[in-house]
C-alpha positions, 0 to 999 in steps of 0.5 A: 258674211256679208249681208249679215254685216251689211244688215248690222249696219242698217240695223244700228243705223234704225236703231239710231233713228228711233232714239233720235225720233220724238218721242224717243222710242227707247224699246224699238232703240234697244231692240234693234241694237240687240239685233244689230248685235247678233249680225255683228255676231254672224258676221264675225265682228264681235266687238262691234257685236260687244258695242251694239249690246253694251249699248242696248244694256243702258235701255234694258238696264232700268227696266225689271226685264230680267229675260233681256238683262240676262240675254245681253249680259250672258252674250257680253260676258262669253264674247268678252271671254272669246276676246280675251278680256276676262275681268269684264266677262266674268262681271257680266256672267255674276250679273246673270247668276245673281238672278234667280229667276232661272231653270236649271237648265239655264242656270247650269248654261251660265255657270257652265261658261262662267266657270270655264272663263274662271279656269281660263283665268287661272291657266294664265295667272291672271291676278286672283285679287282682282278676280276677288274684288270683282266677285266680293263687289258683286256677291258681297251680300252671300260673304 
């Protein structure tokens, strides 16, 4: 565990260099702190692991990248879920299945997790209008 730990830090720490370079260079920023991440990971530390993509998803985020958006929106939304933090996993898994670009393979996976969140969800009362809201501000368009 270790040298994962230690190999996330020093792969955010690149990551910080290249957007401090000039010119900045924004895809080597945004690729090393999804590395970074997938260390915090395998290391345990998820919520550094949630911060590192959050992070990368401002660089991916303008750009039509759909792979990548759906990677780190798919990750931060099941370890959002693993911390306990339901509202916010079930946001970013709607961000993966309102793509249509998917197998169905893939989009079996993503709906597989969001659902078992949903169920989660509903054996701990959380609030349904909330959930409701989150979903209808997402898919208002199928509504």
């Amino acid at each position: 565990q270790e040298p994962s730990l230690h190999s996330a830090v020093l792969l955010e720490q690149a990551a910080c260099c290249y957007l401090l370079s000039s010119p900045r260079m924004l895809r080597k920023y945004g690729f090393h702190l999804i590395l970074a991440g997938n260390s915090y990971y395998l290391s345990d530390q998820k919520q550094h692991a949630v911060r590192a993509y959050r992070n990368a998803l401002f660089v991916y985020k303008q750009n039509p990248w759909s792979y990548i958006n759906n990677h780190v929106h798919f990750n931060v939304g099941r370890w959002y879920g693993v911390l306990g933090i339901f509202d916010v996993a079930i946001k970013h898994l709607l961000e993966v299945i309102a793509c249509s670009h998917q197998s169905l393979t893939t989009q079996s996976m993503f709906l597989n997790d969001f659902f078992h969140f949903v169920q989660v969800i509903d054996q701990l009362s959380y609030d349904l209008h909330q959930l409701y809201q989150i979903f209808h501000s997402n898919f208002s368009f199928l509504l």
